[in-house]
GUTOR-203880 format. One record per residue (C-alpha): residue in three letters; x, y, z. Coordinates in steps of 0.02 Angstrom, whole numbers, padded with zeros to 5 digits, always signed. Layout:
residues N
ALAXYZ
...
***
This chain:
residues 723
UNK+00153+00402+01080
UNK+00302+00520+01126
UNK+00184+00670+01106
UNK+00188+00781+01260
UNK+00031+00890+01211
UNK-00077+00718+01223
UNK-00136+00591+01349
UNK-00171+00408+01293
UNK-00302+00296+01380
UNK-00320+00121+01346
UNK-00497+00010+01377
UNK-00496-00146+01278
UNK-00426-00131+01156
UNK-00481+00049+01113
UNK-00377+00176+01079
UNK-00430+00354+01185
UNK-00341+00517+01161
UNK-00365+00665+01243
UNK-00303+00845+01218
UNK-00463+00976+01288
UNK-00572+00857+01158
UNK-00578+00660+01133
UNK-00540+00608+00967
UNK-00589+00447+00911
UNK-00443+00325+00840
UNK-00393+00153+00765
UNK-00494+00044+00912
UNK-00643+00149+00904
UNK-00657+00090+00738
UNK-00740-00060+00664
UNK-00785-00147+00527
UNK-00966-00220+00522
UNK-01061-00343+00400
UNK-01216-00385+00416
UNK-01233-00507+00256
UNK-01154-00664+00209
UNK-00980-00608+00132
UNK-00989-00624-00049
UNK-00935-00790-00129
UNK-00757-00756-00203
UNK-00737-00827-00370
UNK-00581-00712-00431
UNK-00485-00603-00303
UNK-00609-00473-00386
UNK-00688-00334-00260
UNK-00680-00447-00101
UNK-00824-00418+00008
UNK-00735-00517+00172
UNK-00660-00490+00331
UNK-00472-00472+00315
UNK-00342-00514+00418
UNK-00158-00538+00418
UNK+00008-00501+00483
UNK+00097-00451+00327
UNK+00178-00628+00281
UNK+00025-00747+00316
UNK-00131-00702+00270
UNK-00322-00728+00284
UNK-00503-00695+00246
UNK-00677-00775+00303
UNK-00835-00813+00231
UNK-01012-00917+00271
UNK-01096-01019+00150
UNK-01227-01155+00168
UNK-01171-01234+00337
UNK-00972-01201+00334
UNK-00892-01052+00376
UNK-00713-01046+00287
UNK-00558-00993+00317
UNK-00440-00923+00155
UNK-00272-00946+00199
UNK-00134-00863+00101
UNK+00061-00823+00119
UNK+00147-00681+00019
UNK+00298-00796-00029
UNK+00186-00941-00090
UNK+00183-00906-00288
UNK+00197-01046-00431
UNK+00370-00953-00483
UNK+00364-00986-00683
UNK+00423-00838-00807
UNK+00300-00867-00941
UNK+00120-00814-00952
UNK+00034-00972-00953
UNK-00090-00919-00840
UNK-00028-01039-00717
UNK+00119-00922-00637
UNK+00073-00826-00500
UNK+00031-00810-00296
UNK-00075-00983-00231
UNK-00208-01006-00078
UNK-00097-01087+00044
UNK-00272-01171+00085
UNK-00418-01179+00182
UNK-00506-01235+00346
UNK-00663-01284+00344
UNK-00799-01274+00519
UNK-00958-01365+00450
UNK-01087-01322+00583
UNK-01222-01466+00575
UNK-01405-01405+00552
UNK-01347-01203+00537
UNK-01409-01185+00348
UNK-01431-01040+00267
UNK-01432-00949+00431
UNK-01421-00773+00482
UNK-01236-00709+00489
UNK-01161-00545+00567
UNK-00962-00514+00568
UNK-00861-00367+00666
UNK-00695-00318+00656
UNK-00574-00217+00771
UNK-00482-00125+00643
UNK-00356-00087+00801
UNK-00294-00284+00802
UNK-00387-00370+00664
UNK-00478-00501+00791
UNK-00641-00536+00690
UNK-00783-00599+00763
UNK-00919-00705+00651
UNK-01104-00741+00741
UNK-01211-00863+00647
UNK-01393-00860+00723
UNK-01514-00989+00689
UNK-01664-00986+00774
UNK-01623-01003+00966
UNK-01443-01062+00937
UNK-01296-00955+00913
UNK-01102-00970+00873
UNK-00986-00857+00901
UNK-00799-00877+00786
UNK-00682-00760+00860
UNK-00501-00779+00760
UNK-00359-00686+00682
UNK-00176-00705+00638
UNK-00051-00658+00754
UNK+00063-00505+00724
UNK+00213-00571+00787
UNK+00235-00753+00718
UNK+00137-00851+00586
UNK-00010-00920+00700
UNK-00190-00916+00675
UNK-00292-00941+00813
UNK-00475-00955+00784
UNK-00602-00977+00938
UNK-00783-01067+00925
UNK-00915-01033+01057
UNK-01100-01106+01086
UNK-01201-00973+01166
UNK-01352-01068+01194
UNK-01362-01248+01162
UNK-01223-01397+01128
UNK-01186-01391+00949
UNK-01089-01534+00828
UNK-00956-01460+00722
UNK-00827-01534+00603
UNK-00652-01467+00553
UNK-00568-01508+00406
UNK-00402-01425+00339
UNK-00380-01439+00129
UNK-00344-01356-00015
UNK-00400-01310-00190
UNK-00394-01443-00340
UNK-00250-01417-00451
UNK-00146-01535-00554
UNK+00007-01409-00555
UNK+00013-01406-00355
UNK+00066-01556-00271
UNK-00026-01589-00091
UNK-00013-01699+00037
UNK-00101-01727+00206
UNK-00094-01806+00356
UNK-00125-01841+00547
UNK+00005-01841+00686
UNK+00003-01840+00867
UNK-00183-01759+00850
UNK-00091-01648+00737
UNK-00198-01604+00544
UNK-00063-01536+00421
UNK-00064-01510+00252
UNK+00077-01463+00131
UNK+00066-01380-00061
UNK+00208-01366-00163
UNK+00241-01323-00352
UNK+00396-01400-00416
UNK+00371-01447-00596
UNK+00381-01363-00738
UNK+00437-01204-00632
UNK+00593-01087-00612
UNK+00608-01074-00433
UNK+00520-01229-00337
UNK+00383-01171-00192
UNK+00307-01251-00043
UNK+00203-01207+00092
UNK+00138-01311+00263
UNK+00013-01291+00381
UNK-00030-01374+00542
UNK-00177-01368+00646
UNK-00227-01443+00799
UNK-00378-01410+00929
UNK-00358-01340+01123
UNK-00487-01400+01244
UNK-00556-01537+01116
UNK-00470-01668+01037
UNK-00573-01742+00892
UNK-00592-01654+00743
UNK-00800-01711+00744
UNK-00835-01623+00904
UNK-00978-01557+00994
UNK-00969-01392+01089
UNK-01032-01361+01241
UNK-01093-01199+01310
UNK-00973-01098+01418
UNK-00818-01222+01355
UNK-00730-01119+01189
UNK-00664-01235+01051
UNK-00477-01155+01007
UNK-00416-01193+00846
UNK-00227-01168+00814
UNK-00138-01170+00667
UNK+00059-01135+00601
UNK+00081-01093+00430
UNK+00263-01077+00347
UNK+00350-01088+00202
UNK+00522-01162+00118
UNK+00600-00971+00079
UNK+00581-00967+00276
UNK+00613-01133+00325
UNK+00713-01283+00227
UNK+00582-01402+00322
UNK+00418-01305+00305
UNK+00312-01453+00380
UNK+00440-01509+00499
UNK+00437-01342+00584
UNK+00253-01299+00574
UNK+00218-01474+00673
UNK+00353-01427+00788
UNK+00280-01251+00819
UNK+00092-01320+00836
UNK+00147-01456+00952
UNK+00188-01335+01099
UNK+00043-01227+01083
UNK-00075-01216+01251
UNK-00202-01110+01319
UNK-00076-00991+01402
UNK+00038-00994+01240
UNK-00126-00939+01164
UNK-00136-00814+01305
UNK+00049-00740+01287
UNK+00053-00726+01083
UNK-00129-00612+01117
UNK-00041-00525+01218
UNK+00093-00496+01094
UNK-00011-00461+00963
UNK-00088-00324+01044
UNK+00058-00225+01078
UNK+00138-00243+00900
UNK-00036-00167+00844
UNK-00022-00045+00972
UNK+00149+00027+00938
UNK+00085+00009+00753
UNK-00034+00152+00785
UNK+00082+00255+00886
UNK+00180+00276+00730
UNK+00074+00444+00691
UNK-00113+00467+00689
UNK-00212+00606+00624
UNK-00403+00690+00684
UNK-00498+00769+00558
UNK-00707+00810+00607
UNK-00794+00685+00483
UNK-00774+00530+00565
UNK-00806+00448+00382
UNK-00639+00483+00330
UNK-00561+00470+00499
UNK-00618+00281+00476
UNK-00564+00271+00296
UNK-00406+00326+00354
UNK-00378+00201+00488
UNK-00459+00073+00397
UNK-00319+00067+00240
UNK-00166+00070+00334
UNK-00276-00058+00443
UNK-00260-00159+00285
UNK-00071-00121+00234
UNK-00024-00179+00407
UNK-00093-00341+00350
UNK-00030-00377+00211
UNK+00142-00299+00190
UNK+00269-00342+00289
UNK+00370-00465+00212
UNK+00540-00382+00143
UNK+00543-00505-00009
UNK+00373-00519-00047
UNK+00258-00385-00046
UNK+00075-00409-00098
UNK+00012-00455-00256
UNK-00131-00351-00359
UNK-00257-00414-00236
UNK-00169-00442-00055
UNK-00256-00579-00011
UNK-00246-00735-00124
UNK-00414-00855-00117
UNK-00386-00977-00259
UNK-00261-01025-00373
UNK-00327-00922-00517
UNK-00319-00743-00488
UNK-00351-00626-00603
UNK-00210-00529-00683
UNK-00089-00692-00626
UNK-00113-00588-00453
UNK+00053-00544-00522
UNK+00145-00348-00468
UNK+00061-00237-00622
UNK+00220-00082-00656
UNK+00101+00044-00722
UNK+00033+00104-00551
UNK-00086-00041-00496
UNK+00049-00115-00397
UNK+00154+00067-00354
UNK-00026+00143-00274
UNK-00051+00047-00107
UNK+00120+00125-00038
UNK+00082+00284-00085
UNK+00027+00331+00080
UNK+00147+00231+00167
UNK+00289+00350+00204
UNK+00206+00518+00263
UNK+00091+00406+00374
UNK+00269+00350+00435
UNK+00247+00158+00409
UNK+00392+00104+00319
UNK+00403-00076+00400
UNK+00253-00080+00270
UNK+00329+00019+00121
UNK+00490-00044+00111
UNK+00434-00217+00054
UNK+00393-00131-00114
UNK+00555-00125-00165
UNK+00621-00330-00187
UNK+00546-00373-00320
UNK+00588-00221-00438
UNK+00786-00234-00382
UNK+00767-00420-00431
UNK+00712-00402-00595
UNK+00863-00299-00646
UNK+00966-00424-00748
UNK+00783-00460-00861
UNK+00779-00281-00847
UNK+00937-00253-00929
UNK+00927-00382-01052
UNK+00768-00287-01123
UNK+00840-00132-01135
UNK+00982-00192-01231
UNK+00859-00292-01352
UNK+00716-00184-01373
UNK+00753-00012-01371
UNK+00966-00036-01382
UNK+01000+00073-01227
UNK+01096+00045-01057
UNK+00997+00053-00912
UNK+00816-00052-00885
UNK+00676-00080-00958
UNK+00517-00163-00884
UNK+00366-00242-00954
UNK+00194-00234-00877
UNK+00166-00371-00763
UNK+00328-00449-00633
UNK+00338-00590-00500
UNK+00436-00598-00369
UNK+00617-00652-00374
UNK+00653-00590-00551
UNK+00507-00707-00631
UNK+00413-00618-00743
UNK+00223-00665-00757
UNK+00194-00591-00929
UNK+00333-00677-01032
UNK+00263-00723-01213
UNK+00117-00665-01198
UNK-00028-00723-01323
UNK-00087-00600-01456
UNK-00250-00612-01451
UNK-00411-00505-01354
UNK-00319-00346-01265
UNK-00162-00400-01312
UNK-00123-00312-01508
UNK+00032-00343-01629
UNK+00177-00220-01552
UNK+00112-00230-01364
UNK+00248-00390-01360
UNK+00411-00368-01406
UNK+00540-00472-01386
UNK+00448-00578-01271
UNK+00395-00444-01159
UNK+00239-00361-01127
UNK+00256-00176-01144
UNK+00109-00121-01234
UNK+00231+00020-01313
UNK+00270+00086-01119
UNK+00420+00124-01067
UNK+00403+00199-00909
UNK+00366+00054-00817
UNK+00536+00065-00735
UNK+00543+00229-00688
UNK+00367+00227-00628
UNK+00453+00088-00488
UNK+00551+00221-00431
UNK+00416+00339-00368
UNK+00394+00250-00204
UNK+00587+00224-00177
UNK+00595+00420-00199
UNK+00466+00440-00067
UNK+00551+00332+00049
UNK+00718+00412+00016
UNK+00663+00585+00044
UNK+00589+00539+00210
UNK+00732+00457+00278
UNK+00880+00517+00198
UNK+00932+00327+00271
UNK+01088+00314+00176
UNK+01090+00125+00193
UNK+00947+00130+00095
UNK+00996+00256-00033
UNK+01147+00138-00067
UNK+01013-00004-00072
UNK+00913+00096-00212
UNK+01058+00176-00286
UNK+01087+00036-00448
UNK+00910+00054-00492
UNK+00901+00249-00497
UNK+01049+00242-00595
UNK+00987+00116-00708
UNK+00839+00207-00759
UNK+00978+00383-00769
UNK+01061+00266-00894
UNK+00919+00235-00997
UNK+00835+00385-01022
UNK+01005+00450-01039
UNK+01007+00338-01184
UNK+00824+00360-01252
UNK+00796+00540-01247
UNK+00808+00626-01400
UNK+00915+00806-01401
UNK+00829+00921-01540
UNK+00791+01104-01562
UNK+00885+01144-01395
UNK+00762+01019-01314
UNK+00759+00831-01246
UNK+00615+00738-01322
UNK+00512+00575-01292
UNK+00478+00470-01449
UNK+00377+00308-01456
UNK+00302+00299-01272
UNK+00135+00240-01238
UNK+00059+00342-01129
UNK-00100+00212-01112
UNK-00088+00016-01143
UNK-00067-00010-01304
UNK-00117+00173-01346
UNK+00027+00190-01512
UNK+00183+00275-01555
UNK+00166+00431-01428
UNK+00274+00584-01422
UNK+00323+00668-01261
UNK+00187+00577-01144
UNK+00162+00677-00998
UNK+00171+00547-00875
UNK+00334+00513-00930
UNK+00390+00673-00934
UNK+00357+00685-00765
UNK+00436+00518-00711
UNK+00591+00573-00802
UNK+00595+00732-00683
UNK+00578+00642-00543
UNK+00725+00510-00584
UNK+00848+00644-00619
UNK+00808+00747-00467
UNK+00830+00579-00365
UNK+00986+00521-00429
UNK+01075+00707-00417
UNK+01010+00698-00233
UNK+01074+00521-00185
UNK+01241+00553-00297
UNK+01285+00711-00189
UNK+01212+00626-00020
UNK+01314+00476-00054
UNK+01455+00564-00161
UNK+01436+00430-00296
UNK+01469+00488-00478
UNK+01474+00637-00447
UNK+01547+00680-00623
UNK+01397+00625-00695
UNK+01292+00764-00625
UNK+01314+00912-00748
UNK+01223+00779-00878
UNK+01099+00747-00767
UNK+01056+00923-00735
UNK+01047+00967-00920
UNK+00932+00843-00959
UNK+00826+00926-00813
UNK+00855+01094-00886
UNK+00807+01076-01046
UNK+00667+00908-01052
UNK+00529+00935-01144
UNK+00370+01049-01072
UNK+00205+00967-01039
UNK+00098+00988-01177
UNK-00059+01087-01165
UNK-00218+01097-01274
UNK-00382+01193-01241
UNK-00537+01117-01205
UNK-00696+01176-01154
UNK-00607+01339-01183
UNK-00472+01312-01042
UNK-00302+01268-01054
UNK-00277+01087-00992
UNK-00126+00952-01013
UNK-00132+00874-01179
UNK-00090+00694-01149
UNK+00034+00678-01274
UNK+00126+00809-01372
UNK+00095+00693-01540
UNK-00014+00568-01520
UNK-00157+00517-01368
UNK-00236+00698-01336
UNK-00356+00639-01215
UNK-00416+00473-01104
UNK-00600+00471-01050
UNK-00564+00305-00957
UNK-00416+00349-00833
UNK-00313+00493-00767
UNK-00169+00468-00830
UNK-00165+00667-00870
UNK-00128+00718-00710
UNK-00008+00595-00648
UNK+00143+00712-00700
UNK+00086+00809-00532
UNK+00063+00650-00437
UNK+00144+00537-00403
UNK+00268+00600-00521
UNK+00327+00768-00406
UNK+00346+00864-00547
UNK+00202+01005-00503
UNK+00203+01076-00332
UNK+00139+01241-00271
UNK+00298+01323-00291
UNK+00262+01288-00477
UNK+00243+01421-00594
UNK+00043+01522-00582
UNK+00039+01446-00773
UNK+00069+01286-00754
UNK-00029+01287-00598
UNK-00188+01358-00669
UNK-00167+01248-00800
UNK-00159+01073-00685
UNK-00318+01176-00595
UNK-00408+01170-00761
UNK-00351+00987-00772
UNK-00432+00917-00644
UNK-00575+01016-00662
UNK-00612+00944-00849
UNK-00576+00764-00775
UNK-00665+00765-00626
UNK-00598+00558-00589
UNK-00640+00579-00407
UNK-00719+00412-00423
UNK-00593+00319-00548
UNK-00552+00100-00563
UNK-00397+00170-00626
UNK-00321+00329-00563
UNK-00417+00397-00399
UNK-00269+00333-00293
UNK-00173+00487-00385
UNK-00310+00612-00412
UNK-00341+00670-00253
UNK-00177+00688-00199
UNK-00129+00789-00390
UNK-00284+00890-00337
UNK-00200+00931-00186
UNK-00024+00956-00243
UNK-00098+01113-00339
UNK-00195+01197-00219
UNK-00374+01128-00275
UNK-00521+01203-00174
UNK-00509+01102-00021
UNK-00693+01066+00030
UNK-00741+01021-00157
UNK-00578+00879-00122
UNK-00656+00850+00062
UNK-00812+00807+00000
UNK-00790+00702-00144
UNK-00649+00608-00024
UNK-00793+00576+00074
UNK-00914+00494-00061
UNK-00770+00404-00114
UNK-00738+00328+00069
UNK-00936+00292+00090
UNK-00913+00197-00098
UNK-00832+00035-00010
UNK-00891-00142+00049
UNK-00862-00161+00239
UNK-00693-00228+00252
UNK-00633-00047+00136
UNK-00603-00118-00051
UNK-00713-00003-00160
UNK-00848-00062-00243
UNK-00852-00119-00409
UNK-00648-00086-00424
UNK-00569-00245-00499
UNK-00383-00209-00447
UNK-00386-00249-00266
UNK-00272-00164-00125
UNK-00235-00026-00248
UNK-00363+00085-00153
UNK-00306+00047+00033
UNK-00204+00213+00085
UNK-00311+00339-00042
UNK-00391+00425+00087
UNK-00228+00424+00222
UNK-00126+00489+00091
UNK-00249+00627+00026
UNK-00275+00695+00212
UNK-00079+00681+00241
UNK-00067+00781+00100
UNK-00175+00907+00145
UNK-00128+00919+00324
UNK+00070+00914+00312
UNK+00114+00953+00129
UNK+00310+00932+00078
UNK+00341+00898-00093
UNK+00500+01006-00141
UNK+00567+01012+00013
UNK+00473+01140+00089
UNK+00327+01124+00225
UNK+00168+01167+00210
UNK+00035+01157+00352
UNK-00150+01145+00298
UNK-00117+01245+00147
UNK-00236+01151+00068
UNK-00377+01123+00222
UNK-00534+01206+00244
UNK-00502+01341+00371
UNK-00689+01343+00465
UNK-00634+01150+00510
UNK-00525+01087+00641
UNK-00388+00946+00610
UNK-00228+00895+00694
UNK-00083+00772+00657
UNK+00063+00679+00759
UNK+00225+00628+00694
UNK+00174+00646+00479
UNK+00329+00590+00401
UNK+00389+00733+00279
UNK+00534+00777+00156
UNK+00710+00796+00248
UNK+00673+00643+00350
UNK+00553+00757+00474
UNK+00413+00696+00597
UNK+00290+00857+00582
UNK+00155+00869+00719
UNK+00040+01027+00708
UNK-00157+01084+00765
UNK-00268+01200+00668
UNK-00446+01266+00766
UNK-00532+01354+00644
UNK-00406+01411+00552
UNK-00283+01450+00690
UNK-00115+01357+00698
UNK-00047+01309+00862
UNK+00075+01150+00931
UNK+00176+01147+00788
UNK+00335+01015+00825
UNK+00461+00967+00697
UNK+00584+00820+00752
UNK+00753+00824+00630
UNK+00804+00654+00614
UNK+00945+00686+00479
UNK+01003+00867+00538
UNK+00942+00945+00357
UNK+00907+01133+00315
UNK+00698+01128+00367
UNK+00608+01263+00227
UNK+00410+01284+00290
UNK+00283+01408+00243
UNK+00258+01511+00393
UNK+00102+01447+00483
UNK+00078+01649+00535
UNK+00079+01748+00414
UNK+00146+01918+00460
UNK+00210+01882+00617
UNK+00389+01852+00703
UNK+00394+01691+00772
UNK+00490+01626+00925
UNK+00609+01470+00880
UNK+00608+01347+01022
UNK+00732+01215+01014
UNK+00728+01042+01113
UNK+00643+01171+01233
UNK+00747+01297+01277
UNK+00720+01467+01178
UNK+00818+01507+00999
UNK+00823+01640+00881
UNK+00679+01704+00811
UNK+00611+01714+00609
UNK+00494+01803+00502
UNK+00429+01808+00325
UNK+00323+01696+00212
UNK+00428+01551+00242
UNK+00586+01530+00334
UNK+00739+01372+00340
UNK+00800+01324+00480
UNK+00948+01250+00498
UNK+00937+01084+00621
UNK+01040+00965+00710
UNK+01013+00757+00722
UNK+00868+00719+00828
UNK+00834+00901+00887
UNK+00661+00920+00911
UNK+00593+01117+00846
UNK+00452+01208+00933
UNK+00359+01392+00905
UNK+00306+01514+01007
UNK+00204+01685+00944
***
């Protein structure tokens, strides 16, 4: 890490670092199970070992006598725009060791959440195996490594795929080379097809017995036709060259995109719980995000070829929530992938706006694919699904923020970069969403209103929903930034700002005798079974600290009556709302930490049936309350227990800033801001009541007082303190 105030040490694989204490990070870290991973019938609350290197995929479980491999690409889908359930991401397929006489035996599994390598032990009676494997970070190989500790053991490999009459799969043998290819091409909109091809180092049949002290190396290549016009041709051609010291130079490889994958920031807080937690979810992001056309489906890692939900990207937050945490934890190799398949769906986009609600702009229904397909297309009426949630087609379920809620993330990314590549990449879609709100607003009594919005599913003809109202804020504030960054319509802004001015306030009603948000001005007062109430604050922006005392107290009361620490819907959002307003930070601390202990090994909570959703709660509500900057101004440990000590390195923050600060009982010290766009820097001064020193790219500046200074700052200038 370029951090001069630390020291880094390296013993395999884990990850030291020093500064007067040792703080644990990613490589002293791992994930244990000490069960037989659950069976998985349904993508649903995976209880399994994951790896993956952001395009291909996997996960591992033992049953009976074979231990099995789940292998899954982001870009392999069954591309059809209707909702047949038959649209939607595929297993790519599966390989199978079948371990003769280990039935029913005892299983343990670790994983190095610093590099993914995952080690399996089956013990049965006085015979063990060891299955070492994982997917390399740096090219889409699997390598998986079979060891008899004790005696010679028979084992059997076999490389297939699930049953499906859609799919069409062949097999085959070639130079000692299994492969296996699956491809949907009827009946669909954009045709699909993945290969694989495996082959064994050190033994050449695929009925082989191990001996002891000799490892069985299993190789495999695993690509697809939006990579490769030949999928199979090149996978054979890749597997063909691979030997022992190939294996030897791709681990070495791997090990140093995982390490400068860590160096990107890291944090140290005293419960090691959440230090884990942390780790452990952008552990998983890493995994599965990566791929700039593809991100991950509901679920991140596909098993079979019926996933619930189609596996499909759900617009009303399921699919937003695993990025989150993405930006400030300064990963956005792993973010930016978020954005493809919203920008593709544009022209559908458009269509609906001008067919449903008559506007300009975009309008979105519930559930997209990748490459403009939609998954949801004529839906049946029937179950969940009510007369009005489909129009046109579509499935809205009378939403129509499912749009703007796709821009939250590009916001985020956008504010931390000020890239202006991207902003120019992002631009049409901001200004889509300007033109339909633009459009669908409603100017009455001096005031811009909401009508028929669904606040929930399917929830009825709403009236100034305040999650919309707070998406709408957000929008407008985005595209006035990127229209003055990028001096693009800049006419248009006087509009803009009125509608800002004069939108609608966020309704409030009193219960339990204290003013709370009201759901919905007319309509949905209140939700039992999500958070939805709250989501104006986050991710919507549109409540910060610098908020009105009101309208703060009154988000305080809010999540005080909710209470959805623990929430299958909306914890990914809580926490970080809770923090946004200044909640009592060791009431957040603690619940953060039941929350993290409420997970099956590999980090997917328990009992949650909407996957990756989860991954970066816990990294984004410590980011938050470590290095706060919503608004553009800085806040350090505003909202952090003072008797507790934390630091941070390199927190990604508004105004495209790397923030790096220490706090020992309440005392802040090694404070480092590193200006990567030259903006004005606004933070809350860290010492109260005192004159502070300015110290820039080391050599002594002017010096500021007050409750918060700016700064102004220079491209790449790097911003000390000294008392």
């Amino acid at each position: 890490m370029p951090k001069p105030i630390m020291i880094k040490i390296r013993v395999s694989f884990f990850l030291l670092l020093s500064c007067a204490s040792v703080s644990a990070q990613p490589g002293a870290f791992k994930n244990n199970w000490t069960k037989p991973p659950q069976h998985i019938p349904n993508n649903v609350s995976i209880d399994a070992p994951l790896m993956g290197n952001g395009d291909v995929t996997m996960s591992v479980e033992y049953k009976d006598d074979c231990l099995r491999y789940y292998l899954s690409k982001n870009d392999f889908w069954r591309l059809r725009s209707q909702a047949d359930g038959l649209s939607g991401p595929r297993a790519a397929g599966f390989v199978d060791v079948k371990i003769e006489g280990f039935n029913n035996v005892g299983f343990t599994a670790e994983q190095r959440i610093c590099n993914g390598i995952t080690t399996c032990l089956l013990n049965k009676n006085s015979q063990r195996i060891e299955a070492k494997s994982w997917v390399s970070a740096t090219d889409n190989l699997v390598f998986i490594e079979l060891k008899a500790i004790d005696h010679a053991t028979k084992v059997s490999i076999n490389l297939t795929a699930p049953e499906n009459k859609q799919a069409k799969s062949e097999t085959g043998i070639i130079r000692n080379i299994h492969w296996l290819t699956r491809a949907f091409a009827d009946s669909v909109d954009i045709k699909t097809e993945v290969a694989i091809a495996l082959k064994t180092i050190n033994y050449p049949s695929n009925t082989i017995v191990i001996q002891p002290g000799k490892k069985l190396i299993i190789a495999l290549a695993v690509e697809s036709n939006f990579k490769k016009a030949k999928p199979l041709q090149y996978v054979l051609g890749r597997i063909e060259k691979l030997n022992k010291n190939g294996l030897a130079i791709r681990n070495q490889q791997h090990n140093k995109w995982w390490g400068a994958y860590w160096d990107k920031s890291s944090i140290n807080v005293e419960d090691s719980v959440l230090m884990k937690a942390y780790y452990q979810g952008l552990y998983t992001m890493a995994a599965c995000s990566r791929d700039k056309k593809f991100p991950p489906g509901i679920f991140g890692w596909t098993t079979n070829d019926t996933p619930a939900w189609n596996g499909d990207y759900h617009l009303n937050y399921n699919f937003q929530a695993p990025f989150y945490g993405l930006y400030a934890a300064n990963r956005l190799e792993q973010g930016k992938p978020h954005d493809a398949p919203l920008l593709d769906f544009m022209p559908r986009g458009e269509w609906y706006a001008k067919n449903v609600t008559h506007t300009r702009g975009i309008l979105y229904p519930v559930g997209i694919g990748p490459m403009g397909i939609e998954v949801t297309r004529n839906f049946a009426v029937g179950g969940y699904q009510k007369p009005g949630d489909i129009e046109q087609g579509g499935l809205f379920y009378g939403q129509r923020s499912n749009a703007a809620y796709g821009l939250i993330n590009m916001a985020q990314c956008w504010r931390c970069t000020y890239d202006e590549g991207y902003g120019k990449k992002i631009y049409p879609y901001a200004l889509a969403i300007a033109n339909f709100w633009e459009d669908y607003l409603k100017f009455e009594n001096g005031r811009y209103v909401i009508y028929g919005d669904a606040i929930h599913e399917g929830s009825g003809n709403d009236k100034n929903p305040v999650l919309s109202l707070g998406l709408i804020r957000n929008a407008f504030e985005l595209i006035i930034d990127l229209s003055s960054t990028l001096k693009i319509d800049e006419n248009r802004q006087a509009k803009w700002r009125d509608i800002l001015s004069k939108l609608s306030d966020f309704p409030v009603q009193i219960r339990n005798g204290k003013n709370v948000f009201r759901y919905t001005e007319e309509g949905v007062a209140w939700w039992d079974g999500n958070g939805l109430g709250i989501q104006q604050i986050y991710p919507a922006n549109a409540i910060t600290l610098d908020s009105k005392e009101e309208l703060l107290t009154v988000a305080r009361n809010t999540i005080d009556e909710m209470q959805r620490w623990q929430d299958m819907n909306t914890s990914n959002s809580f926490f970080a709302a809770a923090i946004r307003v200044g909640y009592d930070p060791l009431v957040i601390l603690n619940e953060l930490h039941k929350y993290a202990v409420h997970t099956n090994p590999n980090g997917f909570q328990l009992n949650n049936p909407h996957g990756i959703e989860n991954s970066c709660t816990v990294a984004n509500a410590l980011n938050e309350m470590l290095c706060t900057s919503a608004g553009n101004v800085i806040r350090l440990f505003s909202v952090f227990p003072k008797n507790q000590s934390a630091s941070f390195n390199d927190i990604r923050a508004w105004g495209a800033f790397l923030i790096s600060a220490r706090s020992t009982n309440g005392l802040i010290s090694d404070v480092k801001i590193v200006s990567e766009k030259g903006m004005p820097c606004t933070i809350v001064n860290p010492w109260p009541g005192k004159t502070v020193h300015v110290i820039r790219n080391g050599k002594n500046a002017e010096f500021v007082s007050g409750s918060r200074f700016t700064l102004k700052t220079v491209i790449n200038e790097t911003i000390g303190f000294k008392l």
